[in-house]
N, C-alpha and C positions, 0 to 999 in steps of 0.2 A: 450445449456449451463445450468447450475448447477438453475444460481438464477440471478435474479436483485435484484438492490439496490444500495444505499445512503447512507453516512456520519452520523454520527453523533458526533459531536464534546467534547470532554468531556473535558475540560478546566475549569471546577468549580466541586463541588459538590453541590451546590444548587440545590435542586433537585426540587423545581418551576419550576424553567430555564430550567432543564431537562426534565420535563414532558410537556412543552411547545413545545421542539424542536423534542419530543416524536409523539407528536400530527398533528402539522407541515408532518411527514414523513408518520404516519396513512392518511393522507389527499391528499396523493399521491394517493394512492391504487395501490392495488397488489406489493406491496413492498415487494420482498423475502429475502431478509438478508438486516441487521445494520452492516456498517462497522463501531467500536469505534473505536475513534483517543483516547488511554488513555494518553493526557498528563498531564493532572495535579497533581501534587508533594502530594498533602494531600491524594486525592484518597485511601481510606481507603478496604479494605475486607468487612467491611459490608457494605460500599458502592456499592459496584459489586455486595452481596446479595440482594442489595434494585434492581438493573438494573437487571438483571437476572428475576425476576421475576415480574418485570413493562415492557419486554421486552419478555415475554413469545412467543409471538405466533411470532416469525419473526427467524430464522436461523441468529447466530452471527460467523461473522468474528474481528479480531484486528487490528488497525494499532497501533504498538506500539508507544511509545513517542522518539524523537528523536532530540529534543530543546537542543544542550549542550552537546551532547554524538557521541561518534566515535570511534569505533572499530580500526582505522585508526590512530590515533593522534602518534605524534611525542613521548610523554611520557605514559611511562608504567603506572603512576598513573592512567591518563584521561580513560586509554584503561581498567582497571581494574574495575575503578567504571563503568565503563559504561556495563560492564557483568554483574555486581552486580544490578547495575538499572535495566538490563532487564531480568533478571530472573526474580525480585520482577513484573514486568510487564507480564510476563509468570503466575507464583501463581496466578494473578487475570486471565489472562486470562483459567487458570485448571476453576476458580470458577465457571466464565461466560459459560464454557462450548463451548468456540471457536472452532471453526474447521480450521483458519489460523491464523496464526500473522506475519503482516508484517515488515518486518525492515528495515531499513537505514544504511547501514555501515559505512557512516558517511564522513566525510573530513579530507583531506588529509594537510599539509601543503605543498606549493607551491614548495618545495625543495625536496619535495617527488614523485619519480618514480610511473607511477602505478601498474609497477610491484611490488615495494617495498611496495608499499598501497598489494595487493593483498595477498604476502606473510604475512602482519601483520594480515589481513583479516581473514585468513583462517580455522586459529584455536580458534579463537574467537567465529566466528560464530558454528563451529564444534561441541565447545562445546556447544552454543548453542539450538543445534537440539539435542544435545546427554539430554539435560535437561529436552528438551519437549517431547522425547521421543514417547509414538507414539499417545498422547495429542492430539496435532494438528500439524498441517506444520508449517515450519518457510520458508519464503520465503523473496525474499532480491528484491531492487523495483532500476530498473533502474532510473537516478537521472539528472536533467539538469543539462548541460555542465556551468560553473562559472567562472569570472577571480576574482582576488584576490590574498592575502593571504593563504587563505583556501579551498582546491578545492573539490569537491564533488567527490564521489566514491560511486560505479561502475558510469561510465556514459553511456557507450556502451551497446548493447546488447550482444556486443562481450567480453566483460567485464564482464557480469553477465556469459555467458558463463562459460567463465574461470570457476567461481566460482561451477557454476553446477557441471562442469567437475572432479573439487576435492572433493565436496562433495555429495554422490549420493543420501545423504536424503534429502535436501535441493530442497527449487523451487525457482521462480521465481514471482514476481508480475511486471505484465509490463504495465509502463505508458505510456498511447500511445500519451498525448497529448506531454511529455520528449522526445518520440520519434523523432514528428514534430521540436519540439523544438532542439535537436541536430543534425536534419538530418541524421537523421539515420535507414535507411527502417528495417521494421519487418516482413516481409510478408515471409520470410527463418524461421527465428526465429519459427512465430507461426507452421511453417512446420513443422520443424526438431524437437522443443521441445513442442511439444503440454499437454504431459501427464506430462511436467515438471512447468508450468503455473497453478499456484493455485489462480489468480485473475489478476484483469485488471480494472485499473485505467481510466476511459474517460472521459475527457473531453475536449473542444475545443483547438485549438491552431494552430497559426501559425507559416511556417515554420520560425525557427532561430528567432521566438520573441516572443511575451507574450503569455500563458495558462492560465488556468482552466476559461472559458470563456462559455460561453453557445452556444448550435449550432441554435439560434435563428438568431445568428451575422455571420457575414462572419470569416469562416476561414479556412484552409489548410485542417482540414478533413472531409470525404464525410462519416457519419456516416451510412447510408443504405449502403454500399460498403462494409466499415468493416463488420456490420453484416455479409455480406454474405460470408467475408473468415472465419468468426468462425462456419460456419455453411460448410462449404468446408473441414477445417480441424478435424470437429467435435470434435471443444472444449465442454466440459463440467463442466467447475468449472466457477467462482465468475465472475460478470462482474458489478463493481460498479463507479456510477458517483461521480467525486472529482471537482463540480462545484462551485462556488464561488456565492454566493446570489439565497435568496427563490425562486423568481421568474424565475432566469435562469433555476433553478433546475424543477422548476414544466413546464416549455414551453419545456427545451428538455425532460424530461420523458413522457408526455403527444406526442412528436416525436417520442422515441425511443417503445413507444409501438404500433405504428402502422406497425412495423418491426417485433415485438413479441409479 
């Protein structure tokens, strides 16, 4: 594979806080790419010139921000700002100098097909990759299954599928703990669309119940096992942990490198 790596969460611009969570991921070692989650709303252009360059020495990826936004939504307003939001999310990612940005296609209302989610889908994101041009990837992240109101989209991998199928710039970022979590095997997926996967989200999970868990704890997946189908299929792009606390994060990375 390409790189390891881990989160970094950008929910503020204080940039204390950020050179703190900076430090924190130095302290890992051998960290080869920062994935930025950019959600926060103020997040400025000279803000991404201060990270860019407090962030020199590590390979950046994006997850873009996707609190409120859906390609997907019942009205064309919501659908409208939410291309408008992520292009302005794209601009910093040109700054940052990313090589993916991932996105979220968002939720569906509960009255909504997901073939009718798909069809809204498509051209949203289309434009999308037609923005970023050949910047970076945009890839779209399979998403756990939901009841409610508001249902999430893609949730399948047969779902993102779909989405590859229509557009052939586009990738894929697949979560493998969403995976567990919808029951939904990938072991085809990573077969068939290997050169179509520009990262991979890991962290714990059990089947059909809770994720981003650390693999300190029991649960559903056997992380030396995966390794050895990305190493069968020979993947080579992004393979970054989406663990939930310091500590989880530093006992499975200090696991996952006795593998790499």
């Amino acid at each position: 594979m390409k790189s390891l790596g881990v989160f970094l969460n950008i929910t503020t611009n204080n940039r204390n806080t950020l050179k703190e969570r900076i430090a924190f991921i130095r302290s890992l070692g051998d960290v080869g790419h920062i994935e930025l989650w950019l959600e926060y709303a103020g997040w400025t252009l000279e803000d991404s010139k201060w990270l860019k360059g407090e962030l020199a020495e590590f390979d950046l990826i994006m997850h873009a921000p996707f609190i409120n936004i859906s390609f997907v939504a019942d009205q064309q307003e919501i659908r409208d700002a939410s291309v408008i939001i992520m292009k302005r999310a794209f601009d910093h990612a040109r700054m940052l100098g990313v090589r993916v940005v991932t996105v979220h296609v968002g939720r569906r209302p509960l009255y909504m097909s997901a073939d009718e989610a798909h069809a809204l889908a498509v051209p949203a994101i289309q434009e999308l990759v037609q923005y970023a041009g050949d910047d970076f990837k945009v890839s779209i992240e399979n998403l756990p299954e939901n009841a409610g109101t508001m249902i999430r989209y893609p949730v399948t991998l047969k779902e993102v599928t779909d989405m590859l199928e229509k557009i052939p710039k586009l990738f894929a970022t697949v979560d493998l703990g969403h995976c567990l979590q919808n029951d939904d095997p990938y072991d085809e997926f990573f077969s068939s669309y290997t050169d179509r996967i520009a990262n991979i989200h890991v962290h714990n999970a059990l089947l059909k119940g809770k994720a981003h868990f650390g693999f300190e704890e029991k649960g559903d997946i056997d992380l030396h096992k995966f390794t050895q189908l990305l190493k069968k299929v020979e993947y080579k792009n992004y393979f970054t942990f989406e663990i939930l606390g310091d500590e989880k994060i530093r006992s499975s990375w200090l696991l996952l490198k006795k593998f790499y």
